[in-house]
C-alpha positions as a Markdown table, in Angstrom:
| # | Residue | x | y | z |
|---|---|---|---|---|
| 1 | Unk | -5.6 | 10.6 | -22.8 |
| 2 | Unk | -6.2 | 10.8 | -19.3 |
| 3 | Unk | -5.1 | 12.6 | -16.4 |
| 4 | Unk | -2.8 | 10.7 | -14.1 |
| 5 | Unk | -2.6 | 7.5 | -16.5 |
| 6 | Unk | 0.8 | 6.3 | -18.4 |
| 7 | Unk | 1.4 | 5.9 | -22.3 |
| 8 | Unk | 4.1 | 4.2 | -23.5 |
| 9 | Unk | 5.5 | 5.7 | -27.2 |
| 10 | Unk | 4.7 | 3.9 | -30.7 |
| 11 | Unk | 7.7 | 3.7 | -31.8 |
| 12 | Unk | 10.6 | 4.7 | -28.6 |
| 13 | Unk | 11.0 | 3.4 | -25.3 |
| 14 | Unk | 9.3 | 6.3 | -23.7 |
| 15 | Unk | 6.9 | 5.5 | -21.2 |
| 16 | Unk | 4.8 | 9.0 | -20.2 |
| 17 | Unk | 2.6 | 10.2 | -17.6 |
| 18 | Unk | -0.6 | 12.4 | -18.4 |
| 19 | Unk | -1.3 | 15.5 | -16.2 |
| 20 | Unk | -3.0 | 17.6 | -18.8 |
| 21 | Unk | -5.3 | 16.6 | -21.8 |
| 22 | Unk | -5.6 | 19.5 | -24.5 |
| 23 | Unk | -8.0 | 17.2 | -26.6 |
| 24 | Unk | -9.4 | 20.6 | -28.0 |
| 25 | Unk | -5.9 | 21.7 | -29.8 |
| 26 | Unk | -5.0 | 19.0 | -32.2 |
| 27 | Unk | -5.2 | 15.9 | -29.6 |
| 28 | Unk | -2.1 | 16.9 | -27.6 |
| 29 | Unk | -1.3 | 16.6 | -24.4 |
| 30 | Unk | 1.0 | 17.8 | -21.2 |
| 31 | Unk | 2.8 | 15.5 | -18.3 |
| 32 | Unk | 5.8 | 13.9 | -17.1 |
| 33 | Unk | 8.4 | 11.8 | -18.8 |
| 34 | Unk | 8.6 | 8.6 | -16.2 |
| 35 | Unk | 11.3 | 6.6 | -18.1 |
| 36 | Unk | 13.5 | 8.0 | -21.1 |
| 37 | Unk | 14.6 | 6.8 | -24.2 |
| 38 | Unk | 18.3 | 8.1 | -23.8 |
| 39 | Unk | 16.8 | 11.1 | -26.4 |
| 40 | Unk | 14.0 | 12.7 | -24.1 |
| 41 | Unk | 15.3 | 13.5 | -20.5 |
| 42 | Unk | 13.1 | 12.5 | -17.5 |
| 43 | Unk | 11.1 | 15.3 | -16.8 |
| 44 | Unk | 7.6 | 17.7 | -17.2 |
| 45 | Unk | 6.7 | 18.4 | -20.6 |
| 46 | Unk | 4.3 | 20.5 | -22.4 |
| 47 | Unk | 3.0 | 20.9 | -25.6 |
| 48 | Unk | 2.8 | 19.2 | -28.9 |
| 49 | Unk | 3.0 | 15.3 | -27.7 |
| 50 | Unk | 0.3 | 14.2 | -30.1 |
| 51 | Unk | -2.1 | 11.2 | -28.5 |
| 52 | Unk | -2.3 | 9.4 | -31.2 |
| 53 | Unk | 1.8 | 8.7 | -31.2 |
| 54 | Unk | 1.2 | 6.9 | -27.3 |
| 55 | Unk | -0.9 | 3.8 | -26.4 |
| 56 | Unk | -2.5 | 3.0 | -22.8 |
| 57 | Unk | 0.6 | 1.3 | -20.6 |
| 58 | Unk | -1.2 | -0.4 | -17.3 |
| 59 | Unk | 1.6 | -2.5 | -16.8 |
| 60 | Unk | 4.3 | 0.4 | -16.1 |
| 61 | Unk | 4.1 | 0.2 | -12.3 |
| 62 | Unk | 3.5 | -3.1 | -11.6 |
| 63 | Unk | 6.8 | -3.7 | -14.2 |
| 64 | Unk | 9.0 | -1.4 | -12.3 |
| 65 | Unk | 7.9 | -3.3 | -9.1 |
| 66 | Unk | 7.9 | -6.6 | -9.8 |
| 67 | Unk | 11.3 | -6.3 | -11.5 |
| 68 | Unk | 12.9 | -4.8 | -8.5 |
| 69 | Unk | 14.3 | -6.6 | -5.7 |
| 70 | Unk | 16.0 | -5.2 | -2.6 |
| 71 | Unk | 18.8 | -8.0 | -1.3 |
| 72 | Unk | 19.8 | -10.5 | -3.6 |
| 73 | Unk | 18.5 | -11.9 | -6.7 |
| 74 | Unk | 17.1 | -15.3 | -5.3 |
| 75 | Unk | 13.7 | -14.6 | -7.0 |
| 76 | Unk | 14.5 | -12.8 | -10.8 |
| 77 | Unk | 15.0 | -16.0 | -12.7 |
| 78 | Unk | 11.4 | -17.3 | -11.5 |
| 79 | Unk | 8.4 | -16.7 | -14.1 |
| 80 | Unk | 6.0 | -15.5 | -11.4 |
| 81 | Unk | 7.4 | -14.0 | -8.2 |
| 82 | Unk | 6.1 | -14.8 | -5.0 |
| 83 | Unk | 4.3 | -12.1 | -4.3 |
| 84 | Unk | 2.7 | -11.8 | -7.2 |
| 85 | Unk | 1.0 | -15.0 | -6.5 |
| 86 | Unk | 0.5 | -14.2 | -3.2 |
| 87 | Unk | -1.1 | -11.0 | -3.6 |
| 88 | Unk | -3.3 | -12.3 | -6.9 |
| 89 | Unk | -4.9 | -15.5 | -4.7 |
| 90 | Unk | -4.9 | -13.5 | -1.5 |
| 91 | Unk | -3.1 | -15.6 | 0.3 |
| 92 | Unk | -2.5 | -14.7 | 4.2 |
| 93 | Unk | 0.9 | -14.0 | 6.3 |
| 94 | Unk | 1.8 | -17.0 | 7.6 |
| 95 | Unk | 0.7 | -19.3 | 4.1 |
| 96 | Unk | 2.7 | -16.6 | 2.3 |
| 97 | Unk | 5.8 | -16.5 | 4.1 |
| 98 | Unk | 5.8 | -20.1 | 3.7 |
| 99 | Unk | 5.3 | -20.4 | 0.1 |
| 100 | Unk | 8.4 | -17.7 | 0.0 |
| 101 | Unk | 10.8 | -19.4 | 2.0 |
| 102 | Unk | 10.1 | -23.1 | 0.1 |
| 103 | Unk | 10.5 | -21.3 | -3.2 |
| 104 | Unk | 13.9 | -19.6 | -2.3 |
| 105 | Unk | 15.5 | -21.9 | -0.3 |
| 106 | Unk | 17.8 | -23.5 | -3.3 |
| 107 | Unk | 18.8 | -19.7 | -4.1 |
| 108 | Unk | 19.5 | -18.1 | -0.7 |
| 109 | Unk | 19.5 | -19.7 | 2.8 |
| 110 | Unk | 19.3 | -23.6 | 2.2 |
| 111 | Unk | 17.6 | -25.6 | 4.9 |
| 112 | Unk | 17.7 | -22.6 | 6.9 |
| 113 | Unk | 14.5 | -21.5 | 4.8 |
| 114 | Unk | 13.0 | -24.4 | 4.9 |
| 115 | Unk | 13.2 | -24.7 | 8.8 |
| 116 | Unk | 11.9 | -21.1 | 8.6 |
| 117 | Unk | 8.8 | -22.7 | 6.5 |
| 118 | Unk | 8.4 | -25.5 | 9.1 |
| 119 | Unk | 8.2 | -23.1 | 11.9 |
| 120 | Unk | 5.4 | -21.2 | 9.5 |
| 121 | Unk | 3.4 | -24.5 | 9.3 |
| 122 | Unk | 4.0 | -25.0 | 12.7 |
| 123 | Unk | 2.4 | -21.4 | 13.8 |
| 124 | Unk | -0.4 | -22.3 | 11.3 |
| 125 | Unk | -1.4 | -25.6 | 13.0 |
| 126 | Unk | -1.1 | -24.0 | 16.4 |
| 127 | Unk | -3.2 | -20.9 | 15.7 |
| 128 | Unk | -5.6 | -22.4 | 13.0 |
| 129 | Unk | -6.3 | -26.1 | 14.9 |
| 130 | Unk | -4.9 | -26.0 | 18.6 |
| 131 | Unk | -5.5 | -22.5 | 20.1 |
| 132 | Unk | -8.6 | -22.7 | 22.0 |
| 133 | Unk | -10.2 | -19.0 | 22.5 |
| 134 | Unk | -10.0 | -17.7 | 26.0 |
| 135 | Unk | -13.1 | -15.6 | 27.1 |
């Protein structure tokens, strides 16, 4: 195992973080319980937590993230969020914020996001096709 990774349990719903490999003394291994199983507390452990009983789990972040949403719940029923796709494809600001408010507007605000998005469009034409530099 390694340090500062997480591991998610065979067999529980025990997601773990490593802060101490003891791969000399029967494959064990030290850290910090990040998510309980309703049997192991949150919490440092040491000891006897055996590698071989945890596999790699990459995803534990990014889940606890992407599953989170801070006022309302106009984007949990869609299969990719926002800014997951707008992160992943690098998308800029203004392109971003309009592929957000077209996406939620049947969920939250109505036409009021999709004026939001037309003003978005309309920034991008100005500053991508009418601004003329100024030296």
């Amino acid at each position: 195992m390694e340090i500062g990774n997480f591991y998610k349990h065979k067999m529980r719903d025990l997601v773990v973080k490593c802060t101490k490999s003891n791969k000399n003394i029967n494959d064990t291994f030290c850290g910090y319980v990040v998510k309980g199983d309703g049997l192991t507390p949150k919490g440092g452990f040491k000891g006897d937590w055996l590698c071989f009983m945890f596999d790699p789990y990459f995803n534990y972040i990014q889940d606890i993230l992407t599953n989170t949403q801070v006022g309302g719940d106009h984007y949990k029923n869609l299969k990719i969020q926002p800014t997951e796709f707008i992160h992943a494809n690098n998308i800029p600001f203004i392109e971003g914020n309009i592929i957000k408010y077209v996406i939620r507007h049947r969920n939250k605000n109505g036409i009021e996001d999709l004026k939001k998005a037309k003003h978005y469009i309309d920034l991008l034409i100005q500053f991508e096709y009418e601004t003329t530099k100024v030296i």
